[in-house]
Each structure stands twice: as structure tokens, then as C-alpha cells.
N, C-alpha and C positions, 0 to 999 in steps of 0.2 A: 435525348428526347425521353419522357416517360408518356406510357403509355396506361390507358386510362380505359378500363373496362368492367363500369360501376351503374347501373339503373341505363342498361344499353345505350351506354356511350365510349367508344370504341376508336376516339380521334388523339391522333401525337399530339400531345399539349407543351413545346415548349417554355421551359419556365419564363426564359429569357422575354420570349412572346406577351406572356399573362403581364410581364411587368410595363408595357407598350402600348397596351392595347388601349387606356385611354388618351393618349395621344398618338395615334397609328396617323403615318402616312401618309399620302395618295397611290403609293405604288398599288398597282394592282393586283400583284401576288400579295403583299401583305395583307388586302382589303378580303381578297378572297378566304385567304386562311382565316383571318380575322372572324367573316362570317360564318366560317365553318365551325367556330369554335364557338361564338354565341350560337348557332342554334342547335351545337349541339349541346349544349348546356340547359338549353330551353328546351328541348327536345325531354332531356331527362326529366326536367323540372316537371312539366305539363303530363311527364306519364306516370311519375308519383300517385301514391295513391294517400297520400298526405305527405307535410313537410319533412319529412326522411331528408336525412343530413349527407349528401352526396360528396363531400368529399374526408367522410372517412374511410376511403376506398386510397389503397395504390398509392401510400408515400403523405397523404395528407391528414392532418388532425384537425377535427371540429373545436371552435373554443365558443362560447357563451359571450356574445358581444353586450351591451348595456342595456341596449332598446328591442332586444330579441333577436337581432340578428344573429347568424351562424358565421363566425370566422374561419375562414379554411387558412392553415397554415401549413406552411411546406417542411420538408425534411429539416430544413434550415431553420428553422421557425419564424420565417418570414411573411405575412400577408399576401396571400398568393389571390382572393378575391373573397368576398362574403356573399350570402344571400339573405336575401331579407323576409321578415316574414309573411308579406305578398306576394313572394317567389317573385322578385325582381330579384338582381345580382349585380356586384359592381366590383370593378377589377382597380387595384391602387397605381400609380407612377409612383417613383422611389427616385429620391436625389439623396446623396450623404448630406448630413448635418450633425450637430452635438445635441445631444438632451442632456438633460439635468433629472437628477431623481431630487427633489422636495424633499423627500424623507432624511435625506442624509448629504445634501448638496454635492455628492460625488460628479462629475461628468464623466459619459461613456461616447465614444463612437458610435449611432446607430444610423438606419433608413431613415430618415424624416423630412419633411417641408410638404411635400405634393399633397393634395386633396384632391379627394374624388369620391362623388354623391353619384348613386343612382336615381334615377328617375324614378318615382314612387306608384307610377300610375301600373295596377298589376297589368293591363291589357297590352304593355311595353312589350316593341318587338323587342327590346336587349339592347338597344340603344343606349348610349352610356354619355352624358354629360359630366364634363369635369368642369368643378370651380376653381382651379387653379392651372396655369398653362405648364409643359412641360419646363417650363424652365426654371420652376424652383421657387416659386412664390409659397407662402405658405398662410396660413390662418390667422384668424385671433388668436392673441394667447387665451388658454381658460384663465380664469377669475380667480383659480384656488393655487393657479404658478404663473410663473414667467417662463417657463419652460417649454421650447419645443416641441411641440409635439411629434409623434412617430406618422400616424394618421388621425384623421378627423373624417367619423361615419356617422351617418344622421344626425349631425350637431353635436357627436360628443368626439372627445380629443383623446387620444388613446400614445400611453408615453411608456415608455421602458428603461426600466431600473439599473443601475451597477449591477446587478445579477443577473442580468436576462430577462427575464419577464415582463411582461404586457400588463399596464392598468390603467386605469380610468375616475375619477375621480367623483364622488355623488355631490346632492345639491349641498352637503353639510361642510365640503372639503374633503370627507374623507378618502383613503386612497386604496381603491378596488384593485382585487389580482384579477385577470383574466382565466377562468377555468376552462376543463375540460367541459364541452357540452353534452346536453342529454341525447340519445341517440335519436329520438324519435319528439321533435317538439316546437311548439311556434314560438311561447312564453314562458319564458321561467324568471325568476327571483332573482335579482345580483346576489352574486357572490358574496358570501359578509365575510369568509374568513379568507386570513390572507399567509395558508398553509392548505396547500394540496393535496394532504390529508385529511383536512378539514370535511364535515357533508356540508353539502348548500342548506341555508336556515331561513326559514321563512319568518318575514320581520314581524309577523304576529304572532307567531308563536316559536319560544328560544328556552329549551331546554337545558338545564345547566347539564354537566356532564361532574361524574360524582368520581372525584381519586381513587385510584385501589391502594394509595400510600397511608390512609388513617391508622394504618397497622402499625407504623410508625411515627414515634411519639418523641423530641427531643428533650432532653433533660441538660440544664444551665447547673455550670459546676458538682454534676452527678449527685447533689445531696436535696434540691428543691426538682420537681420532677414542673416542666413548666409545656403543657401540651397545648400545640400549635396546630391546630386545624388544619387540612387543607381546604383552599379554596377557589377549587379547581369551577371554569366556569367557560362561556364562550365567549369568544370576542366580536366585537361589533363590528371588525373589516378594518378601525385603525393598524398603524403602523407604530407601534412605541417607540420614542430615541429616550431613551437615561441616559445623565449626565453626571459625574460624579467628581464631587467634590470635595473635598478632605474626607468626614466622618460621616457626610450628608450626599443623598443621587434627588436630581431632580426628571419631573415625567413631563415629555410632550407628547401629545397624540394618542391620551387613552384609550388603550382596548379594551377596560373593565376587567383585564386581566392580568394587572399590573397593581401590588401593593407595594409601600415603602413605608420601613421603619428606622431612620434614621441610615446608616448605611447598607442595609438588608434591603435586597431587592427580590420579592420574591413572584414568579412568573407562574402562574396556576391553566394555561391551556394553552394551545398550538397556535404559530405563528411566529413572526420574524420582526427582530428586537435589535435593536438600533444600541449601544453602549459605545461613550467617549468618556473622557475626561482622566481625574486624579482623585484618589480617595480610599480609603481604610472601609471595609463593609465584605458582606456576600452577594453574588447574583445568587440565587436558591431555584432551582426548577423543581416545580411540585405541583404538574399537572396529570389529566389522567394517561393509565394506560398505554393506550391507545394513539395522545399526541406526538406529534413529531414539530420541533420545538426548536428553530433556528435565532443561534447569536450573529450578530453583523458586529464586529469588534474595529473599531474606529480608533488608535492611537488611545486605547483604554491601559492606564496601571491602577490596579488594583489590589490591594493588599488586606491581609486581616491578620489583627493580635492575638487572636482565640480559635480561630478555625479556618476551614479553607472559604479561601477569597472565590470559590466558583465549583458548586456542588450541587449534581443533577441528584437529587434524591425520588423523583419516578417522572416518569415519562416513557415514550415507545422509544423516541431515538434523540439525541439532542446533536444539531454541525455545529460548531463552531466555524466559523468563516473570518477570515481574516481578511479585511478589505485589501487592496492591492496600498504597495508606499506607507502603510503605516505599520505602526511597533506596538506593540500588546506586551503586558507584561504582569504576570503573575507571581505572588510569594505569599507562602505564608510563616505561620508562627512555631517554634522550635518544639511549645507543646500544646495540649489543647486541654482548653477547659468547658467545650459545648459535647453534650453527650445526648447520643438518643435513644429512648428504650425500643427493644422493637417487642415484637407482639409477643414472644417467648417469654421476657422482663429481662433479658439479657441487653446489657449498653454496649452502644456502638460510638464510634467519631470517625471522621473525617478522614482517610488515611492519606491524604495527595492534597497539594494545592489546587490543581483539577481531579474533582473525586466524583464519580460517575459512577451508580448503581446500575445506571441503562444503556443502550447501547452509546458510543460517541466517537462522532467525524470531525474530522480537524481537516480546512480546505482552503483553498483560496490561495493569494497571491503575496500577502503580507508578512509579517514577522512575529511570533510568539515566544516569549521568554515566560521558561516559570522557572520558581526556586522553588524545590520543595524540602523546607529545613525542620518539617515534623517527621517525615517517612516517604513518600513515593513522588515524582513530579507530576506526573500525569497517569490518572487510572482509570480504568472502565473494570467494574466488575461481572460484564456481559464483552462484549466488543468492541474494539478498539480501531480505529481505518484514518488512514492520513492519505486523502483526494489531493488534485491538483499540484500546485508547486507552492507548500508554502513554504516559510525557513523557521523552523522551530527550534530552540535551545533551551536546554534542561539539563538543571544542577538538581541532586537527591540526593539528600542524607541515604536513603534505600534504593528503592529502586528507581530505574527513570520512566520509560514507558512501561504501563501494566496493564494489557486486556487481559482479562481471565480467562474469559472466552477463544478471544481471538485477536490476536495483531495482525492489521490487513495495513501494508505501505504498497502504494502505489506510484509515489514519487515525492518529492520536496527535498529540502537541506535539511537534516534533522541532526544535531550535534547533542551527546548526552554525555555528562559527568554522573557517575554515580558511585558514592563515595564508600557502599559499605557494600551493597547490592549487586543487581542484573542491572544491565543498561536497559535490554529489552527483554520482559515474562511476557510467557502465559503459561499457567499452572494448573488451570479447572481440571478434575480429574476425580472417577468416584469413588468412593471412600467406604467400605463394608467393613465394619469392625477394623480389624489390624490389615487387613488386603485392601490396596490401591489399586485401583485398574482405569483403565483408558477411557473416557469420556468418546464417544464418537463427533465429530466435528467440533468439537471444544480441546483447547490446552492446543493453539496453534500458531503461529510465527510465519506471517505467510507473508515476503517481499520480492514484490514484482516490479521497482524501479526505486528509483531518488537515489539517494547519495544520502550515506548513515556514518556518522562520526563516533562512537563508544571512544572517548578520550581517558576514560579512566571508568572499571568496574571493580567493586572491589570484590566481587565472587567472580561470578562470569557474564561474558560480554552479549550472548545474545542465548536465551532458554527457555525452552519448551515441551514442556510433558507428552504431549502428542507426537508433535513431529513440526520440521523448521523447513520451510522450503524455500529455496531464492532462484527465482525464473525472472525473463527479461517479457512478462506479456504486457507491459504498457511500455517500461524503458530498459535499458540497461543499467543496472544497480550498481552502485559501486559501496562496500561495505568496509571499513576501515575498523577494528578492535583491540584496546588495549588493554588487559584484564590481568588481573589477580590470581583468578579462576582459571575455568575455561575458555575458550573463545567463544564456539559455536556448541552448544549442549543441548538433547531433545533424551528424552526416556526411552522413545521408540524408535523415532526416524528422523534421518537427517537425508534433504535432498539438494546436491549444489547444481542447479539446473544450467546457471548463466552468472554472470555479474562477475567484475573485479572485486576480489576478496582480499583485505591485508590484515591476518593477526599476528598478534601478539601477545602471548598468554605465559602466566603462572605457571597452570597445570595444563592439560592436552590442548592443543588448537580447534580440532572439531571431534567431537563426540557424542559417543551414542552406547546406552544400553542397550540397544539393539543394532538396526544395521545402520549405513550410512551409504549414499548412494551420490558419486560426483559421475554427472550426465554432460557436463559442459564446466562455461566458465574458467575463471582462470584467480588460483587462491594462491596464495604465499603464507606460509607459517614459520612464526618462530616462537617455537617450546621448548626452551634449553634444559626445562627440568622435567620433562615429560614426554608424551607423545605428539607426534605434529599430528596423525590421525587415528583413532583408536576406537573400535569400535567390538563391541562386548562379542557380537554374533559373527556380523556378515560386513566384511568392505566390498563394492564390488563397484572399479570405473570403467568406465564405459565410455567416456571422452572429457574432454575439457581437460585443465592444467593443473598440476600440484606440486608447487614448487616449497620442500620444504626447508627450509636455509638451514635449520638447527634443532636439534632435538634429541632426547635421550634414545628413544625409538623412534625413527618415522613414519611408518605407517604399521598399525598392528589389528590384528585382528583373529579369532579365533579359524573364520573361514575369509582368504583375501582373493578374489576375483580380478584380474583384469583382462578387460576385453578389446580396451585401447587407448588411447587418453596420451600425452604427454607427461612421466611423472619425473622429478630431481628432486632428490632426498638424500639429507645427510643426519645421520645421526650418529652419538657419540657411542653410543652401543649398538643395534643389529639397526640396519635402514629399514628391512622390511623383515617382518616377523609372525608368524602366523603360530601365536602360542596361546592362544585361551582367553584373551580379553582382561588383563589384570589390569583394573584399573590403578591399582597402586604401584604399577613397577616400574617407577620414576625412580632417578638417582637421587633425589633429597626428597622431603619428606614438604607436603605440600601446606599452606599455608591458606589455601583461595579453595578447598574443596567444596564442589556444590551443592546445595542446602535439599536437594532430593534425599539423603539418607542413601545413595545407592549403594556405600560400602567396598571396599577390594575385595576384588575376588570375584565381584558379578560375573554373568557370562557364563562359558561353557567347560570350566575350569581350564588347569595351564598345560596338561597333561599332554594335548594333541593339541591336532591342524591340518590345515587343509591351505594350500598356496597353490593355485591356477593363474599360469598366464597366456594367453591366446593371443593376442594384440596388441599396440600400442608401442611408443617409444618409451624407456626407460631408464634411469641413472641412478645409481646406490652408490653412494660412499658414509663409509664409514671409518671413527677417529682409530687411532690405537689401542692397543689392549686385545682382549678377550671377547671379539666381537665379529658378526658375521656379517656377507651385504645384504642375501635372501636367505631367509633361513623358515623352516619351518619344522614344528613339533611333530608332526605329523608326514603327509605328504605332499611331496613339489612337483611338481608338472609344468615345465614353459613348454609349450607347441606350435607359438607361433611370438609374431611381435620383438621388436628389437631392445635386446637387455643388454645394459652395461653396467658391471661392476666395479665399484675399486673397494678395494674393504686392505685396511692398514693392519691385521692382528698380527700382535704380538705376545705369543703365550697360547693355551687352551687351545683347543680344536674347533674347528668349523671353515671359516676363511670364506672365501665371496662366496658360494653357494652350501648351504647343510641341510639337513633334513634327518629326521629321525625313524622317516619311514621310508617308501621309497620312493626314488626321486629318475624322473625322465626328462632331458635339456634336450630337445629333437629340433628346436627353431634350427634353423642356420645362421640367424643374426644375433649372438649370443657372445660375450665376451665379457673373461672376470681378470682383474688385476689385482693379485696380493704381493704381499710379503711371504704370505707364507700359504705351503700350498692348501686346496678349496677338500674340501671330506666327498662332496660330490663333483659331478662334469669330469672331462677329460682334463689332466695339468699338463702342463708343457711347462719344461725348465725352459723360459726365455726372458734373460734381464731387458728390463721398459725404461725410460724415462720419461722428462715433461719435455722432450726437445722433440719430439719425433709421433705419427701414426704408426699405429699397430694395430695385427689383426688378421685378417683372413679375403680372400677375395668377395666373401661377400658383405663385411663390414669391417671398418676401420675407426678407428679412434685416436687421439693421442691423450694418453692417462695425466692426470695433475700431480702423480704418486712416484715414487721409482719401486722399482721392487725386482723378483727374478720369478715370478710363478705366473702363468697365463693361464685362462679356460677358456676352451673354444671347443664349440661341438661338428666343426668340420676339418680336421686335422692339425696337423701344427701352424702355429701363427707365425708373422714376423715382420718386420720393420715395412710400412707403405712408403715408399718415398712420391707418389700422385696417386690423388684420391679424385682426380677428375675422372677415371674410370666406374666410378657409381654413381649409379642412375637417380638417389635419393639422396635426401640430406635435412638433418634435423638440430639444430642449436634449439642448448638447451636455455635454460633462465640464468643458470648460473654460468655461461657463455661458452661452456666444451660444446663443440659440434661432431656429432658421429654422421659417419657414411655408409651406405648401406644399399645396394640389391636385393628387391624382394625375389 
């Protein structure tokens, strides 16, 4: 039930009710509620002190119906009743039927068939006559479709689109959006733009709206300078579909804001645009400021020899929408020979096949292929956001996805080759002479669902100047990267909040010139020539999983934090290492290092450390050689949290635990297995092998190693032959399971 207390009306309005009421009943509880609910509707009406719009109160929006009425729509955005502007009021019946949108012959599922007219006489106790019985009879068609209507309210037919929205069609055919209405009003102007950004324009006077793009001038083969106006203007409420065809697009349904010159389609103000077909050309957005400027992408390929085939050059925001079942596909040309001067006299071009100076959303349900064989797949050099489910694939010479601003993924298929590049930037960041510093809310890498494919980077797989965060607030993410580079790299911060993560990386797995922070989630790394995690300041986990299969170091860091987490880490050199943040101290010499200029040696030099562990389950092994399991430059501290080591050295000093400063192992759940014995912890001569648990009453393990050295910080260990006496138990990724009593 919502409850409803707006212009002292204070009665349980069932929705299910509102949809019934012109065809109610005989019962006489329904009859009664019934007329509880018209007078108190009438009750409001009559104590107005003018047409004040009563249900923008408690869950309902007002829309602007054709003939003045006030549409009240629900949470849902369903037709919950209108009022008219005699202050009569009429409530709809709803049976399922299909509509059609006219604009683009898609079919949707929506409400439709029922009609119902209120009684027009103002002195109407609320009585409500319907022209259609509940059972689903429905209207004439209008004149300008054969299309069902949704409803029919004072003679006009009211229909909803493939996108959701409510329109209505004027005497010319054209096809109206439903807006928001005015709060306080009997009569107002239809609606002529059909972009909800748009203001309502009154048909006698239409002010054009003037580009702030004139600052930018294109130049044809950079040596004849050929300036292209914009011609940024309002639209008349049409709905444009372009059609394209080889080297030519044709227009139906002009807005007056639609020019074409042979394959050049170029869109000068806000509103939503219709694109099918095959053909060589540009879409060009070159409206003002202020527009918000939507694609409806129908089974469109579109390619260009000279520049990119779809390049927002101004505008406030542009979506790209991809209708549901169709394929979209973008490429362009290897180089380019269209140049623009900008206001400086410095030339620009095109960097992406989608090349976006303004903000740009990618949505919907459909499929988008771009090639980008000049430089970037897709770019926004403001913000960047992928809405809904779609399936998007992109080949790049450089990069694949690039918001400058901002990469916001919220869900979809997204599969990215990028062949010299990042799979996914953003870089924005500000620049004072030779000092680079952080941009606040810009240079961000922000995914909170879909499924992300990086099949090939040839630097690194996902980068960001700011900080990278991956959180599950719409889905759970699943992230997949195979790089050259790095995997995961940000300048500041890296946060793995949620999502399955699988890298695969050249140089470090996840990194960070600063800290890095795993809160959840569950990552897999393999960096055989590098660090699985590396981070210049601070690592510190705090839960989720980090399994890192292979790595030179795995997890390293000048200060290393855990507070709980699940972690399995093997590397060929120390598993965990708490030595200064070097980014160079990989066993080969890297080939994919990231194009930040950060240099070896960032960080807090190699000299010291800090190693803290308080929680969490844990597993180090480490190959043979001259190598440790925990080791730290500085000092080591475990006080709580269950640790297992194996560390294989052979030669040199350290062995499953070292530290150069000083080091305290007081958990009880703590067990190292060498070869040879550990610099710090308590050693116990006791040969191990892989047939058997070992360990101490409050944790056990069986090692995958053989060896004759033990550490345990609650006296001597030795053979478990039943581990059903512990109260816990944790299998790791790599499939050892330790046992364990807190």
C-alpha cells in the first residue's frame, strides 16, 4: 500500500486498486474503497487554490499530457490516472498488448488496449465512464501509425517506444516525448524536443542555440585550412532515422538538426537519432554545450578511409545505445588525413574510431564492434561509462577503452585486444611544469559489474593515474587480463573491493606507486617475471583472496599489512617481502613497462620495512635458491592469523621467516617448512614430507616440500596422524588444506 499525504489527502491508495477502478465491481467493499478514494481525490482537487499538480507527491511524477492534462505516473512509470484541466480526473484499465515504435519498427512489450475518458463536465461528482469494457477492446488506430496504442486520453493516443518513453503524435505526424510537467499549470506548449534536456519551446518563438565548438575549425589534408561552421540549432520534436549506404546516408523524419554531405552526418542539437544501414562516412556531433545527444544504433556498419567513422566533437553528453539483437560495427583508417585547427592554431585529429571530446555512454542490449587501426578503439576525452548489458568488442592498434576522465563499467560483455597499448586508461592528471599531480575526481578506472575480457595489452591491462577500483554495487565483476605490461596499475591507488580477477602479466600483476588495498574479491595472478603484487608504499588486506600461482616476488611492498584475507603465493624468489617498493626487482629485465615514466626505485627506498600480520589465512612457498617465505627489511610482527610457510632455500641465509630488524611470531597458528633452517621463529630439527600432516596442536598441515627444519611458535611440532581434532579448516586455491584452532 502507499500511502499518500499531499493537499490533505491521507487515504491507502492501492496501485493494484487505481488500475480497476474503471471497471470496479459490485462488491461493496470495493465500491466503498472506491469511493473513498475519488472523493478523496476530489476532496484535494476542490481545496486547491489553483491547478497545483497533486501527484507530485509520494512516489508519483507529473508528465505534460497533449491537451493540458497532468499525467500522474507511478514508481514504475506506469499511468496511475490524470487530471484534467477542469479538475476532472480519470483512472486507465491496463491489459498486456505489443506496441510498435514508428520510428524504428522495433516491437516492445508494454500496457495497452484499454481506454478510458473522463467525463468532461467540471461539476462531475468523479464518476468515471470508460469507452472500452475491461476486456481489452481497444481504439482506432491513429492516422500517423498502425500501432497500438498504450492509452488514449481526450482523443489523443499515447504510445511507448523501444526505450521506455511515452509519446504522442501532433497533427503533422510528428512524434512527441511526454515531459516532465510544470508544477503549477492548466496550459502549456507541447513538448517539441524529444531530449529531456531539452526546455519546452514555444512554437512562436524558437531560438536557435549557438555551439561553444566554433573555437574549433577542421583542416582537410592539414595544408588547405577548410572551416566548418557549426550549426547548432533546435529541433522541431521530429525523431530522425539515417540510413546508410555505401558512401551516401539518407534522412527521414527531419528535425532541422540533421545535415548531410554525402557520407557526413552531421547532428547540431539534442535529441535521439535513429542510424541503420552500410556505408563509408562520419556521424559528427556538433551541438551546443549544454546538449545531451542520443544514438539509437540499429544493425549500423560504418566505416571511414580518412578519419573516425563516429566523433562527438561538443556536446554535454552523447549514449550511444545499442538496440537489443542487432550488431554495430565500427573501423576506421590506419591514418588520417582530416585535421582540425583548434583555437591555439595547433592541429588535432581523430584519435579512436569512437573519438569523444565530451562526455560518452555506451548502453543497451545489443553488440558493438569497433577496430581501431589509427590508435585507440573507443575514447572519451572527458568520461567514459558502459550502462546496462551490452556486448562490446574492440581491436586497437593503442589503446582499447580511454575515458580521460573517467572509466565508469557497470556491466556488459566487453572483450578488448590492444595491440601496443592499455586495454583500459584513464590518465587526466595535472601537469605544472615538470611536476604531475593528481587530478581530484579525474584519471579513474571505476568497475562495479560486467565481465571484462583484456585478451591481449601490449603495455598494461587495466591503468589508471588516480586510482582503479573494482566493487560488485550493480553486479559482480568478473575481470580477465593478459598483458605485456602490467595487469592492474594506478599511480596512487588500487582498490580490489569484489569480482573474480584472473591475470596474466609481463611485468607485476597489480600495481601501484602508492598503496593498494584488497577488501574482498577473489584475484589469481601470474607474473613469472615480476611481482604478483607490488606496491611502492603500503599493501594492506583486509579480506578477499589472492592466489598468486607464480611470480618472481609475490607480494611486495615497502609497508605489508594483513588483517585477514585468504592469501597462496608462490614465488621464485621471497613469497612475501617487505623491502622498499622496487619496481625493477624482477628476474629479467621487462619489456611491457608502463608508459607513466615511474622509473625503479620509486617508493620508499629498499633499505627498510615493515611486515604486520594480525589475521587472515595464509600460504608462502617459495622455489629453490637464496630465498625467503616472509621476509622483511625492516620489521616482522605476525600476532595473530594463521601462517604457512614452505620456502625451499638452498645457499644464503634467511629461510621461511627473516627480517632485518626485529621480528615477534606470537600467533599460535604459525608454521614454516624449510630445508634449511629460518634466521628468525623458534627451529625444530624435524624431517617432513608430502605423505603426512605436521604441526602442533593448534595447527596442522601436510607440506608439498620434504625438508628437516620446522618453525612453530608453540614448541616442538610433529607428525598429526587425525586432524578431525581441529575445530577449523581452510583449503587453499592451490588445494593444500591447513587445520587450525583459534
Amino acid at each position: 500500500m502507499l500511502s499518500r499525504n499531499c493537499l490533505g489527502i491521507s487515504t491507502p491508495i492501492s496501485l493494484g486498486l487505481l488500475a480497476l477502478l474503471a471497471g470496479c465491481s459490485s462488491d461493496s467493499s470495493t465500491t466503498s474503497a472506491t469511493n473513498d478514494l475519488k472523493s478523496s481525490i476530489e476532496g484535494a482537487i476542490d481545496g486547491a487554490t489553483d491547478n497545483t499538480n497533486i501527484c507530485l507527491y509520494d512516489g508519483y511524477s507529473a508528465m505534460q499530457g497533449a491537451t493540458g492534462e497532468i499525467l500522474c505516473m507511478d514508481a514504475a512509470g506506469n499511468l496511475a490516472f490524470w487530471i484534467n484541466t477542469d479538475g476532472s480526473y480519470g483512472f486507465p484499465e491496463a491489459a498486456q498488448g505489443t506496441t510498435t515504435d514508428p520510428a524504428t519498427g522495433y516491437s516492445s512489450a508494454t500496457e495497452s488496449g484499454v481506454v478510458t475518458t473522463p467525463t468532461s463536465d467540471s461539476t462531475s461528482t468523479g464518476a468515471i465512464e470508460s469507452s472500452a469494457s475491461a476486456t481489452g477492446s481497444t481504439e482506432t488506430p491513429s492516422s500517423c501509425t498502425d500501432s497500438k496504442a498504450l492509452y488514449t486520453i481526450n482523443g489523443v493516443s499515447y504510445y511507448q517506444s523501444a526505450q521506455g518513453y511515452i509519446y504522442y503524435f501532433d497533427e503533422a505526424c510528428n512524434r512527441i516525448k511526454v515531459e516532465t510537467a510544470a508544477s503549477s499549470s492548466s496550459t502549456t506548449q507541447p513538448i517539441e524536443s524529444s531530449d529531456n534536456n531539452q526546455p519546452t519551446v514555444s512554437s512562436s518563438s524558437i531560438t536557435p542555440i549557438v555551439s561553444s565548438s566554433s573555437s574549433v575549425t577542421p583542416t582537410v589534408n592539414s595544408s588547405s585550412a577548410t572551416t566548418v561552421t557549426s550549426n547548432a540549432s533546435t529541433s522541431n520534436g521530429n525523431t530522425p532515422t539515417i540510413k546508410y549506404a555505401s558512401a551516401s546516408a539518407t534522412l527521414e523524419n527531419d528535425n532541422g538538426c540533421v545535415s548531410i554531405d554525402g557520407g557526413t552526418v552531421t547532428i547540431t542539437c539534442a535529441g535521439d537519432y535513429y542510424f541503420n544501414g552500410n556505408g563509408n562516412g562520419q556521424i559528427q556531433v556538433n551541438a551546443a554545450s549544454t546538449d545531451k545527444v542520443e544514438l539509437y544504433l540499429n544493425n549500423l556498419t560504418l566505416s571511414n578511409s580518412n578519419d573516425a567513422p563516429l566523433y562527438v566533437r561538443n556536446a554535454d553528453k552523447v549514449v550511444i545505445n545499442l538496440e537489443s539483437g542487432t550488431t554495430n560495427t565500427f573501423s576506421d583508417a590506419s591514418t588520417r588525413t582530416t585535421y582540425y585547427t583548434k583555437a591555439d592554431g595547433t592541429k588535432d585529429t581523430t584519435g579512436a574510431a569512437i573519438y569523444a571530446k565530451d562526455d560518452l555512454t555506451i548502453k543497451g542490449e545489443g553488440t558493438l564492434k569497433v577496430t581501431g587501426n589509427y590508435n585507440n578503439g573507443i575514447h572519451s576525452s572527458n568520461d567514459l561509462r558502459v550502462r546496462g548489458n551490452p556486448t562490446i568488442n574492440v581491436t586497437a592498434k593503442n589503446n582499447g577503452l580511454k575515458g580521460k576522465g573517467l572509466v565508469d563499467i557497470e556491466g556488459g560483455d566487453i572483450t578488448i585486444s590492444a595491440t601496443s597499448g592499455d586495454g583500459i586508461k584513464s590518465d587526466e592528471c595535472t601537469v605544472n611544469g615538470s611536476d604531475t599531480t593528481i587530478t581530484d575526481g579525474k584519471g579513474i578506472v571505476d568497475i562495479k559489474g560486467g565481465k571484462i575480457t583484456i585478451t591481449k595489452a601490449g603495455d598494461d591491462g587495466i591503468q589508471a593515474y588516480n586510482y582503479i577500483i573494482v566493487r560488485d554495487s550493480v553486479s559482480t565483476p568478473t575481470i580477465n587480463v593478459t598483458s605485456t605490461g602490467k595487469g592492474i596499475v594506478s599511480e596512487n591507488r588500487v582498490y580490489i573491493n569484489a569480482g573474480k580477477i584472473d591475470i596474466s602479466s609481463g611485468d607485476d600483476g597489480v600495481h601501484s606507486n602508492m598503496n593498494i588495498y584488497f577488501n574482498g574479491g577473489y584475484t589469481t595472478i601470474a607474473a613469472p617475471k615480476n611481482d604478483g603484487v607490488h606496491a611502492d608504499s603500503t599493501l594492506t588486506i583486509n579480506d578477499g583472496t589472492i592466489y598468486v600461482t607464480n611470480s618472481y616476488e609475490g607480494l611486495e611492498a615497502w609497508y605489508i599489512k594483513a588483517n585477514g584475507g585468504i592469501t597462496d603465493v608462490y614465488g621464485t624468489d621471497d613469497a612475501w617481502n617487505a623491502a622498499g617498493g622496487n619496481d625493477g626487482s624482477g628476474n629479467t629485465s621487462q619489456g611491457g613497462q608502463s608508459n607513466w615514466g615511474f622509473g625503479p626505485g620509486g617508493g620508499m627506498g629498499s633499505s627498510s620495512g615493515f611486515l604486520t600480520i594480525t589475521g587472515g589465512v595464509h600460504h608462502a612457498k617459495t622455489s629453490s635458491g637464496d630465498t625467503d617465505g616472509i621476509d622483511s627489511n625492516g620489521e616482522l610482527t605476525i600476532s595473530g592469523g594463521v601462517v604457512i610457510v614452505e620456502c625451499q632455500i638452498s645457499g644464503g641465509m634467511g629461510g621461511s621467516f627473516d627480517s632485518d630488524g626485529n621480528a615477534s611470531l606470537t600467533s599460535k597458528t604459525v608454521l614454516g617448512f624449510s630445508s634449511g633452517s629460518s634466521e628468525k621463529g623458534s627451529n625444530y630439527s624435524v624431517s617432513f614430507s608430502t605423505s603426512s600432516y605436521y604441526g602442533t596442536s593448534n595447527v596442522a598441515f601436510k607440506p608439498t616440500i620434504s625438508g628437516r627444519y620446522m618453525v612453530t611458535t608453540t614448541g616442538q611440532p610433529s607428525q598429526i596422524s587425525n586432524v578431525s581434532s581441529y575445530s577449523k579448516s581452510v583449503t587453499f586455491p592451490s588445494g593444500s588444506t591447513v587445520y587450525y584452532n583459534e
